[in-house]
Every structure is written in structure tokens, then in C-alpha cells.
N, C-alpha and C positions, 0 to 999 in steps of 0.2 A: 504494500500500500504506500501510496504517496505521501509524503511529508505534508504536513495541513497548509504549511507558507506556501508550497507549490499549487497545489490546488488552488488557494486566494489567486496566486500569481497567475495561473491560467487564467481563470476566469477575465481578470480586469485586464490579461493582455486580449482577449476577445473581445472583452467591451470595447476596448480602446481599439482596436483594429474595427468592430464594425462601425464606431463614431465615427473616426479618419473616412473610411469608405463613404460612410454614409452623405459625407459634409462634402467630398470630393478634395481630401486633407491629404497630405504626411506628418506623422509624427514623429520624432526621433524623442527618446526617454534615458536618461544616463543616470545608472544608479550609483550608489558610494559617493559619500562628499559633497559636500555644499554645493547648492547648486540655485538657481532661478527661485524655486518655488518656495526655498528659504527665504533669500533675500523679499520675496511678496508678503511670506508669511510673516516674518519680522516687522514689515510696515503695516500690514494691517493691525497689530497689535498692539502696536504702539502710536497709530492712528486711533483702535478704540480708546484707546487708554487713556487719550488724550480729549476724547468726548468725551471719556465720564468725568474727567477731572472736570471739564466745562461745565460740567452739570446735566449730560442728556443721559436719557435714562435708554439702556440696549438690557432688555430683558430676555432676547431671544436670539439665533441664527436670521431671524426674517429681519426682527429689529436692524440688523448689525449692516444687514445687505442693502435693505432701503437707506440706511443713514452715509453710505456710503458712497451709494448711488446719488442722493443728492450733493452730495458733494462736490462730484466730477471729476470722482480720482480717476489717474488713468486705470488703475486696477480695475479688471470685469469682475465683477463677482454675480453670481449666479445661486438663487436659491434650490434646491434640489429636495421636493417634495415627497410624502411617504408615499404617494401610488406610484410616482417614476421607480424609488427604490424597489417597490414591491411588482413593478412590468419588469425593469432589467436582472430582478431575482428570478423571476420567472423563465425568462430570456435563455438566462447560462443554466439553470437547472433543466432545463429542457431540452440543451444542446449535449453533445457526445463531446469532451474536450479531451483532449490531449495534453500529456503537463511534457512541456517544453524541456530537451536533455538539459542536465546540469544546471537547472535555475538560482543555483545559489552562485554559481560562477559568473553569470550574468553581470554586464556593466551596462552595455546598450544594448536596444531595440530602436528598430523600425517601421511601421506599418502605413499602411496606404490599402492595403486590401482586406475585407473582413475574412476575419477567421485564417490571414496568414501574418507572420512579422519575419522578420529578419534581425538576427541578435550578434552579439561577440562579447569574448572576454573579456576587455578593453572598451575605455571610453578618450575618442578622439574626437576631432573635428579633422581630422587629415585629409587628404581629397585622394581619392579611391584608386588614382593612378600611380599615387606616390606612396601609397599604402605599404608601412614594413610588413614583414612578414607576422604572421599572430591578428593582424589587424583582418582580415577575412573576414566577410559576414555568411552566417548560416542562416539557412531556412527552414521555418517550425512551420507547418500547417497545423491548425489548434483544432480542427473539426472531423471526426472522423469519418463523417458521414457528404462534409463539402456541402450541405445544402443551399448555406446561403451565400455560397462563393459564385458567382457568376462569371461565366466567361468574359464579359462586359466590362466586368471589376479588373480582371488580370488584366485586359490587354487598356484599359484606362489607366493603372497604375503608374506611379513613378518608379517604383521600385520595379526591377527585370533582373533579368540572369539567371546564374544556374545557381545549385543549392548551396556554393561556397563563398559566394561573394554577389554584391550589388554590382552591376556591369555600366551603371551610370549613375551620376551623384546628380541633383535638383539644385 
């Protein structure tokens, strides 16, 4: 049986590979080490932090989103209601996933197409021609069954090549 973090991990890299698809997105995701959604999270908190001292009252996750939103930060933030959580629960318990080889050695992924990503050990920005050796992206199909992968989906993708590497960078 699968490690419980891997299972998680499957699942939200499906999510996230059907969002991208779905949005007509790429997502690149680099795990280990400060990263983007630190630096967000830090300002949002010490943007709330900075409301309550003013005196507004954030009682809730909704409070927090709309006070934010009038603001004009550049931060999107976005509230994320229980019957979304309880369609996209639905969603991956109903799909057949695959848990991705070696998820604990994971640095990056990238997705563009639902229900595939492309990962490696390593997290770079290098451009794919100059790429040292190790640096290789592999390819996980997370659905056993491919239903909602459409042929439409692959050949719309950014992401091409064979299962060792991206054969073109975006």
C-alpha cells in the first residue's frame, strides 16, 4: 500500500493537471525551499495583521478574502466553498489514480494536460537544451483508465516528447 502523502500527492497533482487543462494553462510547481507562495503567504498575514490592528474585524476565511479584495492588492485571492471541496472530493475518488514513482524525491512538476505531468528530481529554471545531465523530465500518466484525457488535450499541450524529457520549453 501507498504511503498516505503519496496518495494526497496524487490526487492534487490531478487536480492541478485537470485545472491547467481545463483553463488552457501550464503549471510548473517546485517543491523544497522557499518559494513564491511563501513570500504571498507572509504578506497576507501581515497585511491581516495589520487590519486588525486598524480595528477591522476578519472573523472568517470569507471575511479575510473580501477585505482584501477591496483593497486592491495585487494578491488574487479566491474563496473556495464547501460544495467545490465536496465536487472535487468526488472528482478524484471516482477517478482510478496512479501514485506517481518516487514522490518523495520529487522537486518539480509540470502539467498542461489533465490526468498527465511531467516531474524530476531537481528544481531548475534551466532551458531544456542546456539541461545537465539529472535534469530530464519524466512522464507520470495519473489515470488508469485515461478517461478524461483527450486526444485534443495532448496535441493542444505545451508540454511534448517522449517519457524522458520535455522536447520544448514555453
Amino acid at each position: 500500500m501507498a504511503h498516505a502523502a503519496s496518495i494526497v500527492r496524487k490526487e492534487t497533482f490531478f487536480l492541478l493537471s485537470k485545472e491547467m487543462s481545463r483553463r488552457g494553462l501550464q503549471a510548473t510547481w517546485n517543491f523544497h525551499g522557499k518559494g513564491v507562495p511563501d513570500g504571498v503567504g507572509g504578506t497576507l498575514k501581515r497585511t491581516a495583521n495589520d487590519l486588525v490592528l486598524r480595528g477591522k474585524d476578519i472573523t472568517s476565511a470569507k471575511s479575510l478574502v473580501e477585505t482584501i479584495k477591496e483593497r486592491e492588492s495585487l494578491v488574487m485571492l479566491y474563496e473556495v466553498s464547501k460544495e467545490e471541496i465536496a465536487e472535487k472530493t468526488l472528482l478524484i475518488t471516482s477517478e482510478n489514480l496512479k501514485t506517481v514513482p518516487e514522490t518523495f524525491k520529487l522537486h518539480q512538476i509540470r502539467t498542461s494536460i489533465c490526468g498527465e505531468i511531467w516531474y524530476r528530481d531537481v528544481s531548475c529554471t534551466c532551458v531544456e537544451i542546456y539541461a545537465e545531465s539529472g535534469h530530464n523530465w519524466k512522464r507520470a500518466i495519473l489515470i488508469v483508465n485515461d478517461k478524461h484525457v483527450q486526444n485534443k488535450d495532448r496535441e493542444d499541450s505545451k508540454l511534448t516528447g517522449n517519457t524522458s524529457r520535455v522536447d520544448k520549453e514555453t
